[in-house]
VMD Tcl script that draws the C-alpha trace (Angstrom):
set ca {
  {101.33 33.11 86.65}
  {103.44 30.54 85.07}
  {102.01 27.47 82.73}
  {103.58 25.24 80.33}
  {99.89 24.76 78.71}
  {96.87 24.96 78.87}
  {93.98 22.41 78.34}
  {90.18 23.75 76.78}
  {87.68 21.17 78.43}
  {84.62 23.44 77.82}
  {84.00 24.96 73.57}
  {86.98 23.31 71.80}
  {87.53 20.14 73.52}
  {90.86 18.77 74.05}
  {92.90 21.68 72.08}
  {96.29 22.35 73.89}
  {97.48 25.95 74.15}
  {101.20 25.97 74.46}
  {102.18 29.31 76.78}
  {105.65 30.54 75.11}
  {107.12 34.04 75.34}
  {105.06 35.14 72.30}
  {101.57 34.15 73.51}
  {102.03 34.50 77.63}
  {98.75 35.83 79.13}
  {99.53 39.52 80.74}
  {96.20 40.14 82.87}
  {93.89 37.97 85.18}
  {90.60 38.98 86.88}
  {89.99 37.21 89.88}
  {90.45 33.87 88.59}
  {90.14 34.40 85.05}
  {92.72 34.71 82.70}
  {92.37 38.24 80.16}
  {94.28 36.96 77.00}
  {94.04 38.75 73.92}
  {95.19 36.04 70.88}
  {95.16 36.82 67.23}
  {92.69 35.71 65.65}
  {94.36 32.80 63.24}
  {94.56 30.82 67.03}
  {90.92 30.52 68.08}
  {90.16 29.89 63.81}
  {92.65 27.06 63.92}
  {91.49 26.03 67.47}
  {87.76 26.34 66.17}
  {88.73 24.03 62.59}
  {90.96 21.94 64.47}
  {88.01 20.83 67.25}
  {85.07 20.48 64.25}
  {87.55 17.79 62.75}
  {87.84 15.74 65.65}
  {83.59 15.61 65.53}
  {81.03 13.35 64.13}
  {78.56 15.38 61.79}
  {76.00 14.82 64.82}
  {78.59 16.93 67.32}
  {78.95 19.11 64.89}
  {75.08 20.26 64.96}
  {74.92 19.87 68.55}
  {78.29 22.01 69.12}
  {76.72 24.15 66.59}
  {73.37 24.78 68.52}
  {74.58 24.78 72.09}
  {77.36 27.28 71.14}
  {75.65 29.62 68.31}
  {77.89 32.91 69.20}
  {80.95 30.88 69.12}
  {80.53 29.14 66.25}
  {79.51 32.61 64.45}
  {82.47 34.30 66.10}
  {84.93 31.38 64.60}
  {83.45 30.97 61.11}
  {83.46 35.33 60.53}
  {86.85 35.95 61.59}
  {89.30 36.36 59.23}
  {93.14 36.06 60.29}
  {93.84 39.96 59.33}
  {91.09 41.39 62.08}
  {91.75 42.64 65.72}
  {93.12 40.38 68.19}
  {90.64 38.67 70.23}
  {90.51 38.89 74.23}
  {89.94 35.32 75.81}
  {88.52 34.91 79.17}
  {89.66 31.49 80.30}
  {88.67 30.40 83.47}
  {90.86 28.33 85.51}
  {89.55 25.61 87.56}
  {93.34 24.28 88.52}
  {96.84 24.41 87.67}
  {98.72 21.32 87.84}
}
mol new
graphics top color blue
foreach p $ca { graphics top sphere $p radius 0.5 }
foreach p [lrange $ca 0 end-1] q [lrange $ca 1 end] { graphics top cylinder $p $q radius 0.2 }
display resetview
């Protein structure tokens, strides 16, 4: 696989994941990318994406994603790396 970045359309809209040498995915599943990130990426991802939102998308995002929001607001930057499963609907 090769990327220069990749865009989140679906939990945290519009955040840009820049693939460098330190953060290059190693595994895919079928189409599905296996990326484990430490965890200061999907906090900053998670605070960066609740800035960009009105305090009505905020509730909403809040109630139509409950485990993500409660995986984002427990993590602290010292735990385990996270494993992402991104699915990818095209590269381009």
């Amino acid at each position: 696989m090769t990327a220069q970045k990749i865009i989140d359309d679906m939990f945290l809209k519009g955040n840009v994941i820049t693939v460098s040498e330190e953060n290059l995915p190693h595994s895919m599943n079928g189409n599905d990318i296996l990326w484990p990130w430490g965890p200061k990426y999907l906090i900053n991802g998670y605070k960066h994406y609740m800035s960009y939102l009105s305090e009505t998308g905020r509730k909403e995002s809040r109630k139509k994603y409950p485990e993500l929001v409660k995986i984002c607001t427990t993590l602290k930057e010292n735990d385990n790396a996270v494993i992402l499963r991104i699915k990818v609907k095209n590269f381009s």
